[in-house]
C-alpha positions as CSV (number, residue, x, y, z in Angstrom):
1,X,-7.5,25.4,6.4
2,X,-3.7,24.1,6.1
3,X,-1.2,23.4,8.7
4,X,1.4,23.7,5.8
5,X,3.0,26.3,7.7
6,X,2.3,25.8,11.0
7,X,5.2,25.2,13.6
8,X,5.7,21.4,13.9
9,X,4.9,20.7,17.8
10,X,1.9,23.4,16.7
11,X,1.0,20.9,14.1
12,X,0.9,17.8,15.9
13,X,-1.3,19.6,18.8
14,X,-3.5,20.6,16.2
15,X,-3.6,17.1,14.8
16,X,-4.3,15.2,18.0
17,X,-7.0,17.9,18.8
18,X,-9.1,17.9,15.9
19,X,-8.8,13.6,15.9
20,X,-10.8,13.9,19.4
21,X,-13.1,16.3,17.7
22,X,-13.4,13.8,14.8
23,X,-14.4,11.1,16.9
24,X,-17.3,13.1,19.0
25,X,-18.8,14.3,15.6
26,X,-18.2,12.4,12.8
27,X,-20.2,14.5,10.5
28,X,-16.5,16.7,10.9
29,X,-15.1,13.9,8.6
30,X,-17.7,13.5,6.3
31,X,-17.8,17.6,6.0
32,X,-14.3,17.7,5.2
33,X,-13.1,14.9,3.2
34,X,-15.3,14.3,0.4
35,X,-13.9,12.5,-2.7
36,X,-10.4,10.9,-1.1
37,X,-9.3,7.8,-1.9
38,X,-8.6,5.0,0.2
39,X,-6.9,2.0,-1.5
40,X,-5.4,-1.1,-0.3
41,X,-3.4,-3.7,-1.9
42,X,-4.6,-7.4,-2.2
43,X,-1.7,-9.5,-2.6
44,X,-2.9,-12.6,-5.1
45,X,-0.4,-15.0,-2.9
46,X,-2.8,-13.9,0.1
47,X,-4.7,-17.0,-0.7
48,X,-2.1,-19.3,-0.2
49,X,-0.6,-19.8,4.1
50,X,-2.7,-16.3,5.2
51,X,-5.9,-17.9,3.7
52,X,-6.7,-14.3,2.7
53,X,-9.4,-14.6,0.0
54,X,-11.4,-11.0,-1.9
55,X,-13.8,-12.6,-0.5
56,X,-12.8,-11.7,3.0
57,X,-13.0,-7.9,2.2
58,X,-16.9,-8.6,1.4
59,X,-17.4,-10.1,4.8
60,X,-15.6,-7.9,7.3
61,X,-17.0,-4.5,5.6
62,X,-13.5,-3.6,3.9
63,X,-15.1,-3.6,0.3
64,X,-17.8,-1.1,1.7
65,X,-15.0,1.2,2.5
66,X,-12.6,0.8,-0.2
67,X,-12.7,3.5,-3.7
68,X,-9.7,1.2,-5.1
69,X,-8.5,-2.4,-5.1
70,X,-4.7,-3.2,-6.1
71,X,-3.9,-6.3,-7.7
72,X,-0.6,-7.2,-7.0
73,X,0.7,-8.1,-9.0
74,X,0.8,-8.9,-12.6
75,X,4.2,-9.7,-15.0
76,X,6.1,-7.9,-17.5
77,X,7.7,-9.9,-19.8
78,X,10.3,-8.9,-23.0
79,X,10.6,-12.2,-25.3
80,X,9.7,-12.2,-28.0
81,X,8.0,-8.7,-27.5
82,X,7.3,-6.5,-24.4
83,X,4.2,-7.8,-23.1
84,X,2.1,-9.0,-19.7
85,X,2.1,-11.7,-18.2
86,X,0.2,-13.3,-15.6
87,X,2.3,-14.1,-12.4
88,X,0.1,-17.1,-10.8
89,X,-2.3,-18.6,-13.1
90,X,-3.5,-20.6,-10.1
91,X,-4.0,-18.0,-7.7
92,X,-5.0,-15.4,-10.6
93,X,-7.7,-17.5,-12.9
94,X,-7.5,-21.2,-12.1
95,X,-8.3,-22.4,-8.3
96,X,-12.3,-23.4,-7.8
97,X,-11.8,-23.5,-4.4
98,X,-12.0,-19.7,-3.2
99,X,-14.8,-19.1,-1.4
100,X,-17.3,-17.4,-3.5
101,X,-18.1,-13.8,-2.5
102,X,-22.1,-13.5,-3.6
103,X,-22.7,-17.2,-2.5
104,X,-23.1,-18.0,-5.9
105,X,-20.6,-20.8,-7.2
106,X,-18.3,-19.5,-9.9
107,X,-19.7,-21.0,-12.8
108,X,-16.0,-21.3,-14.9
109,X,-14.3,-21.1,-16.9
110,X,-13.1,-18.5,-15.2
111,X,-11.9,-19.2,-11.3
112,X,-9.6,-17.9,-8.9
113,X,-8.5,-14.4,-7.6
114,X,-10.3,-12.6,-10.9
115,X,-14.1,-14.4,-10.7
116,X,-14.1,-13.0,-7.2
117,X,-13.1,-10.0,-8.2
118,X,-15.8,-10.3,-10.9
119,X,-18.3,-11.2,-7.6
120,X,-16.8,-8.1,-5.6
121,X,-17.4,-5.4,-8.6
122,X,-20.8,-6.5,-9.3
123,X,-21.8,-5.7,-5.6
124,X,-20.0,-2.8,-5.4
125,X,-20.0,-1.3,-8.8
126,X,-18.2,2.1,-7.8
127,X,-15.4,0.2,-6.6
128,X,-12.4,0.6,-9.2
129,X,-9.7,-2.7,-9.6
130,X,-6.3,-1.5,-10.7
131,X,-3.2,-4.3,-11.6
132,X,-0.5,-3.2,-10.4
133,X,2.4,-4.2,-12.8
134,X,5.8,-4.9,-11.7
135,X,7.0,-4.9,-8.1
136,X,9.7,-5.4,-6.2
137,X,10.9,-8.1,-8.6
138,X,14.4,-7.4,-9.8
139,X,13.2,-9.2,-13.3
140,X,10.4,-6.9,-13.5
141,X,12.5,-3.8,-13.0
142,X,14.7,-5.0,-15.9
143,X,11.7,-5.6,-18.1
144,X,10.3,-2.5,-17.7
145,X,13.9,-0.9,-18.4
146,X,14.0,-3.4,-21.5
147,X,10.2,-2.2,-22.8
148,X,10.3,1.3,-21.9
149,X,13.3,2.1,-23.9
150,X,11.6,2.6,-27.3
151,X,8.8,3.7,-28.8
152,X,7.8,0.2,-30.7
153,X,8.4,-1.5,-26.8
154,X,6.1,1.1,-25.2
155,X,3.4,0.6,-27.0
156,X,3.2,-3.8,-27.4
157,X,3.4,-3.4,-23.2
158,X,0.7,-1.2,-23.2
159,X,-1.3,-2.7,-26.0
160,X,-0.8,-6.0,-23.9
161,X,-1.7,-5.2,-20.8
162,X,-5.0,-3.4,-22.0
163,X,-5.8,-6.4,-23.8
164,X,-5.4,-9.1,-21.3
165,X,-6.4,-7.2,-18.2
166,X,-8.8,-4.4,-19.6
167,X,-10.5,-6.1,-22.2
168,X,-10.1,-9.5,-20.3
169,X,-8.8,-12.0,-22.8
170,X,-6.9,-13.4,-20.0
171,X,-6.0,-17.0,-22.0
172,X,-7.3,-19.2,-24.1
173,X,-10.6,-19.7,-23.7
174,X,-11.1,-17.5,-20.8
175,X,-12.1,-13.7,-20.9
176,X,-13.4,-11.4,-18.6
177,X,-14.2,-8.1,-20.5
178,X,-14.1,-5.2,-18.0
179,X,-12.2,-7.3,-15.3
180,X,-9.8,-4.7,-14.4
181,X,-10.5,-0.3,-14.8
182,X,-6.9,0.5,-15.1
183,X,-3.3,0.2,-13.8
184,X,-0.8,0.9,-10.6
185,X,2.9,1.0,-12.5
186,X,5.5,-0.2,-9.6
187,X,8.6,-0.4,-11.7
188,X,11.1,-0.5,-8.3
189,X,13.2,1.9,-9.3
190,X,14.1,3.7,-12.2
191,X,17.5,5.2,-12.6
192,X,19.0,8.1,-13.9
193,X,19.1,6.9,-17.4
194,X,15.6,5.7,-17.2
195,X,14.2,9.0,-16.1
196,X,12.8,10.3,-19.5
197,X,11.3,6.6,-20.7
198,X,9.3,6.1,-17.5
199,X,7.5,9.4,-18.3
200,X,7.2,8.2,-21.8
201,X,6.0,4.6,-20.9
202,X,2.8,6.3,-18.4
203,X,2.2,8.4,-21.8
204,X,1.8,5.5,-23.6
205,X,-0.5,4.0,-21.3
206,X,-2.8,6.9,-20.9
207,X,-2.9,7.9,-24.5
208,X,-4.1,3.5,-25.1
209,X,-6.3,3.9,-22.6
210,X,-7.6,7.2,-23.8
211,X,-8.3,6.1,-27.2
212,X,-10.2,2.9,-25.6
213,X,-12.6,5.3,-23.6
214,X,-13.8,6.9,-26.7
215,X,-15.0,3.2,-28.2
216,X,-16.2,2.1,-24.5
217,X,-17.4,5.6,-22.9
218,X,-15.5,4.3,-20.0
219,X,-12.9,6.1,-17.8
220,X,-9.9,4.3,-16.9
221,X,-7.8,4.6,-14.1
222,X,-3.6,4.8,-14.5
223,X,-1.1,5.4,-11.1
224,X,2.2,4.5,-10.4
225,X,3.8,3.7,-7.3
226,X,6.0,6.8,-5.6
227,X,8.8,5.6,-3.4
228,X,9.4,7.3,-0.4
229,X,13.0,7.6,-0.8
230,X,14.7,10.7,-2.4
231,X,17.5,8.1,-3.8
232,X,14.9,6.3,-5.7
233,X,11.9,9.7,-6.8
234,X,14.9,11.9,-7.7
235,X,15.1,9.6,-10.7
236,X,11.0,10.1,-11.4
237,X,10.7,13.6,-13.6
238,X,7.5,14.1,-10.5
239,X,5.9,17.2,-12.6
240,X,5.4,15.4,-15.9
241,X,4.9,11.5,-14.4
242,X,2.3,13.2,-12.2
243,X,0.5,14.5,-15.3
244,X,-0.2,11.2,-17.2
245,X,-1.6,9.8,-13.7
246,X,-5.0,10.2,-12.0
247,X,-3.1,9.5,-8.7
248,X,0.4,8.5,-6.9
249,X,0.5,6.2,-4.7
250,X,3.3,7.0,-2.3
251,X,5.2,4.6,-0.4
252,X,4.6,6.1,4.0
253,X,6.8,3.5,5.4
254,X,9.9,1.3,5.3
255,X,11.4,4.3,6.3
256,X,13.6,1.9,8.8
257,X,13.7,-1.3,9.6
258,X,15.8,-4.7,10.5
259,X,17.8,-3.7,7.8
260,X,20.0,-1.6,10.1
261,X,20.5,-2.4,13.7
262,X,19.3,0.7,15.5
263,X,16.2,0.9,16.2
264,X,13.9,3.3,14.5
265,X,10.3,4.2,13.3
266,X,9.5,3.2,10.4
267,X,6.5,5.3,9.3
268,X,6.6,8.4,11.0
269,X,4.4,11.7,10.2
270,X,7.1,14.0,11.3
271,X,11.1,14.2,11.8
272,X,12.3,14.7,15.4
273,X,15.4,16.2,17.0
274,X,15.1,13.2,19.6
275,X,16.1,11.0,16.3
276,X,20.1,10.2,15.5
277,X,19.1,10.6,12.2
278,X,17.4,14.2,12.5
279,X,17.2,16.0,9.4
280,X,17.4,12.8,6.6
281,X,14.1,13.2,5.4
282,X,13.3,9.8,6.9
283,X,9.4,10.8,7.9
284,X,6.1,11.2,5.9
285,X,5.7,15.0,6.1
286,X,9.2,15.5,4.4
287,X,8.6,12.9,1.3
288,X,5.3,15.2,1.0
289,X,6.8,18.6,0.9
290,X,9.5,17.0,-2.2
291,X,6.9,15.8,-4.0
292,X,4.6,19.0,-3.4
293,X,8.0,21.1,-4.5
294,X,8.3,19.1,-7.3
295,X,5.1,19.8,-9.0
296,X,2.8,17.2,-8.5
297,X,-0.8,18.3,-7.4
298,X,-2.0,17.4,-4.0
299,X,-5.1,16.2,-4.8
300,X,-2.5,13.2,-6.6
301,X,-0.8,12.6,-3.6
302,X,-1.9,9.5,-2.2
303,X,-0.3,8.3,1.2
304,X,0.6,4.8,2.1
305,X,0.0,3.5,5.2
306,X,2.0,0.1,6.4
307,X,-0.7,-2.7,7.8
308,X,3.2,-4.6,9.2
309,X,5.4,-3.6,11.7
310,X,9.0,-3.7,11.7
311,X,10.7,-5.0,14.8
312,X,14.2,-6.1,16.4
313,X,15.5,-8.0,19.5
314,X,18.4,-7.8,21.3
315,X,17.8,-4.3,22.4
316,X,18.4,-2.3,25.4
317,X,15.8,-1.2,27.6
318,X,16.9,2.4,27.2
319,X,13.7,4.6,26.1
320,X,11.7,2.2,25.2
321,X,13.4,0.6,23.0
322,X,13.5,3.3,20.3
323,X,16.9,4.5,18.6
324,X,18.9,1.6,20.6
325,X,21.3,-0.7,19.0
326,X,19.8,-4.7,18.5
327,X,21.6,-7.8,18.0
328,X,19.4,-9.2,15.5
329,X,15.6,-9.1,13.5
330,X,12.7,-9.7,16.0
331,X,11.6,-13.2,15.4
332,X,8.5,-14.5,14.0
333,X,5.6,-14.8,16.6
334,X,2.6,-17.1,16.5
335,X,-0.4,-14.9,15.1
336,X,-2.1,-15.1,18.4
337,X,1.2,-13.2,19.9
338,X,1.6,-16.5,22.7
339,X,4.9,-17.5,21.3
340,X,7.4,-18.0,19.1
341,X,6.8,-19.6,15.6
342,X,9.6,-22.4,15.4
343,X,8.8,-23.7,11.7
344,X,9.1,-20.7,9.0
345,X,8.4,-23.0,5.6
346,X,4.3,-22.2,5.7
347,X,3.7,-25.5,6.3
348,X,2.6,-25.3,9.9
349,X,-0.6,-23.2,10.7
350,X,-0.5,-20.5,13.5
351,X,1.9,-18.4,12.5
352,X,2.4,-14.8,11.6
353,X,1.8,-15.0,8.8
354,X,4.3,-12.7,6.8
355,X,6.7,-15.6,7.8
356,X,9.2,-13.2,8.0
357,X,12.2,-12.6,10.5
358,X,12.1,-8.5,11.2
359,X,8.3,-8.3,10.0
360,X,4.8,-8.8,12.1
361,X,1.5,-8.1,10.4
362,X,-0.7,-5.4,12.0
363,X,-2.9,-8.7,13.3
364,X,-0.2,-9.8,15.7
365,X,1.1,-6.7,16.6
366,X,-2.6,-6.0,17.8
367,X,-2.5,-8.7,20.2
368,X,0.7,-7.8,22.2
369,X,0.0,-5.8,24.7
370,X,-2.1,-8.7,26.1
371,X,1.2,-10.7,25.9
372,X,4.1,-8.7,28.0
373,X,4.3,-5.9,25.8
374,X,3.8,-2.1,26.7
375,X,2.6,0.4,23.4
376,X,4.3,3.7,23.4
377,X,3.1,6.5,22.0
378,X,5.5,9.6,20.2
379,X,3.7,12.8,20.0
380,X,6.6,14.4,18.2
381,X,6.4,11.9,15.2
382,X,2.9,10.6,15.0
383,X,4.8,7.5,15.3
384,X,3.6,4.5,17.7
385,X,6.2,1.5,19.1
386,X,5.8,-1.5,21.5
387,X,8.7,-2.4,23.6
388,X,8.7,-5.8,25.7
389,X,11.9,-5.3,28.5
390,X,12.6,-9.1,29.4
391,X,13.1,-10.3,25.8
392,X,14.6,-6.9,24.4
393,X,12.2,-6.7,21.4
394,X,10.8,-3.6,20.2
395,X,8.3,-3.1,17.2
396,X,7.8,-0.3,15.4
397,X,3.8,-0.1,13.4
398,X,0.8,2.0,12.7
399,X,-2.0,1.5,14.9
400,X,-5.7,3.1,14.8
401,X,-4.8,6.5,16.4
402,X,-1.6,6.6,14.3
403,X,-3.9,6.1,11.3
404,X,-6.5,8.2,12.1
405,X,-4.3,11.3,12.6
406,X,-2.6,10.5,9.5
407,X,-5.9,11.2,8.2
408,X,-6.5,14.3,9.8
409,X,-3.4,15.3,8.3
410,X,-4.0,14.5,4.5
411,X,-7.3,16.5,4.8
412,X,-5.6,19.3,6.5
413,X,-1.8,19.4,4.9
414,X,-2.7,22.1,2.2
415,X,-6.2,23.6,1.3
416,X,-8.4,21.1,-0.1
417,X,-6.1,18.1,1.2
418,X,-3.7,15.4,0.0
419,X,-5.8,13.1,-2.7
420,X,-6.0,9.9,0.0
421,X,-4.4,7.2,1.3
422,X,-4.0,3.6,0.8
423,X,-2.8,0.4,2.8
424,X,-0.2,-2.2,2.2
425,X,-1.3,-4.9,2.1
426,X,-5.1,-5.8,3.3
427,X,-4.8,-8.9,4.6
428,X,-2.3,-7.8,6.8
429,X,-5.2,-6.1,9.2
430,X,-7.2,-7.8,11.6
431,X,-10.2,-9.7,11.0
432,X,-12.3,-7.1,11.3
433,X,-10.6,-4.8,9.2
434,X,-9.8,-1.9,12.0
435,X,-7.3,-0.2,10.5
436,X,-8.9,-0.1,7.3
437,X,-12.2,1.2,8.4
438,X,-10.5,3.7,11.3
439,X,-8.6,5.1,8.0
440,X,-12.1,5.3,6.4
441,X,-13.7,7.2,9.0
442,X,-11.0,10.0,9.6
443,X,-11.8,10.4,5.4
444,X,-15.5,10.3,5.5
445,X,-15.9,7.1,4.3
């Protein structure tokens, strides 16, 4: 079944339909949806004011659910040769005080984010760990620019990498053979000139780790992060990226946000003639259908789903909230939603704690409509806001039906589906993991 080409208010309709079916028979997802993925990103400075440890994922369920963990991140360094780097040694391989995840101390000389990993992967053995290399760091972007450029650069990155996060020779003294299965490249964002080398550099990094799964008998996983953006893919050859890669994972959100004044949702499904900015491509189903065009298979398209919500304040109580003018970014909240946070250095507790101006974690956002706040639903978008009149703030997020129709959708887009989805950034969800494990269910998880 597809709903490819299906009218759009047809497609929604059929969406929210076959989500209340979904929920009455479950066995409907698991029929449907074997074999997706479901991701999420673990952010290594999660340990630090969000006191978001891998361990967490073992006790709220989230490992149970998960196919693929995403280290973010690790470096990519130039001097004296293209090479990685480890961003936090602290948070990465040093700190024995993370809570252990089997109850078992961590015997050294290996601590930190990767002997909990190590802990996490030996009770769930299926589970793949990917490093993400790169991100949004400007010096990342121009090492990857730097390394990529010739042939000799391509392979001492990848020859790196493999070696310190593969084989585990992580630093002196210290290995962990077999800590990580493979790769997520986030090099934020090629341009034009760089269009033939990025190709070039995921080449060189499946042919390494090729040639390593004939000495190990291992498979090894490689991915690269798709923006959602046709400024930033149109500079990605799609077609021949796609091939080197088992999966994409494609950015589902930023879409808006307190960026620009006017309000807007930030990860919609769908584009709406209601929006000022109608027909911009600034929805989900849109950055799907380039990157179908373009010739990458839909089994590699991989969905990201934002576990943050964007918001503003200042605005008019004119529909909500949505598509109004605002005079500035909503302000940081206490994680409890009570109040505002008045100290944004992460040295007080209590806080939301992305810390951010403009930004609220999935966590708070969850709390608000016990606090003064009404949640509004758009059936047109697949879109969800929350709108409080006497302050003027309006948030725009994901929340569990949001996800779970985005779910419906993957499976049901073409024949056979989209390849999965994945969430940035885990510790972003509630304690519980809801929106994780609401994502899981709507793929059979």
């Amino acid at each position: 079944m597809s709903i490819h080409f299906l009218p759009r208010l047809l497609r929604v309709a059929l969406l929210t339909l076959l989500a209340l079916v979904a929920c009455i028979s479950p066995s409907f997802a698991q029929n449907h949806n074997q074999g997706k993925i479901l991701g999420g990103y673990f952010e290594e400075w999660s340990i630090y004011y969000a006191g978001y440890n891998i361990a967490n994922l073992q006790q709220n369920g989230v490992a149970d659910k998960l196919t693929h963990l995403i280290y973010a991140f690790g470096n990519v360094a130039t001097t004296p040769a293209p090479a990685c780097a480890i961003a936090d040694t602290w948070a990465d391989y040093q700190s024995p005080y993370l809570p252990s995840v089997s109850g078992i101390a961590y015997p050294g000389p290996l601590y930190g984010n990767f002997a909990a990993i190590q802990q996490l992967k030996a009770l769930h053995p299926k589970l793949k760990v990917l490093m993400s290399l790169g991100g949004a760091s400007a010096a990342n972007t121009a090492a990857f620019v730097s390394a990529a450029s010739t042939t000799a650069g391509r392979q001492s990155l990848a020859a790196s990498c493999i070696d310190m996060f593969v084989n585990g020779n992580i630093a002196a003294g210290i290995t962990a053979p077999g800590l990580f299965d493979g790769f997520n490249i986030d090099w934020e964002f090629p341009t034009a000139t760089d269009t033939q080398n990025f190709t070039a550099l995921l080449a060189e990094f499946r042919n390494q780790l090729n040639a390593l799964s004939k000495t190990t008998g291992k498979q090894y996983t490689l991915s690269f992060d798709g923006p959602a953006g046709a400024q930033n893919y149109v500079n990605i050859d799609l077609r021949k990226a796609s091939e080197q890669v088992d999966f994409i994972t494609i950015d589902g959100y930023n879409y808006s946000g307190s960026w620009v004044t006017q309000t807007n949702d930030a990860s919609p499904l769908f584009d709406s003639r209601q929006d000022p900015l109608f027909g911009q491509k600034l929805d989900i189903d849109d950055t799907v259908n380039a990157y179908l065009k373009a010739g990458v298979p839909p089994s590699k398209y991989t969905m990201g789903l934002p576990l943050y919500g964007a918001g503003w304040t200042g605005v008019s109580n004119v529909n909500h909230g949505l598509y109004q003018n605002s005079t500035a970014p909503s302000p940081v909240l206490l994680a409890n939603g009570t109040g505002l946070c008045t100290d944004l250095s992460g040295n007080t507790p209590g806080c939301d704690t992305l810390l951010t101006p403009g930004l609220l974690t999935y966590s708070t956002l969850s709390t608000l409509t016990s606090n003064g706040y009404k949640n509004y639903f758009d059936p047109r978008r697949i879109a969800v806001s929350l709108y409080e009149p006497a302050s003027g703030t309006f948030y725009t997020y994901d929340d569990p039906f949001t996800a779970f129709l985005k779910m419906i959708y993957i499976n049901l887009k073409v024949p056979g589906g989209l390849g999965g989805s994945y969430v940035w950034a885990l510790k972003d969800d509630d304690a519980n993991g809801t929106m994780v494990k609401t994502m899981a269910a709507g793929l059979g998880r």
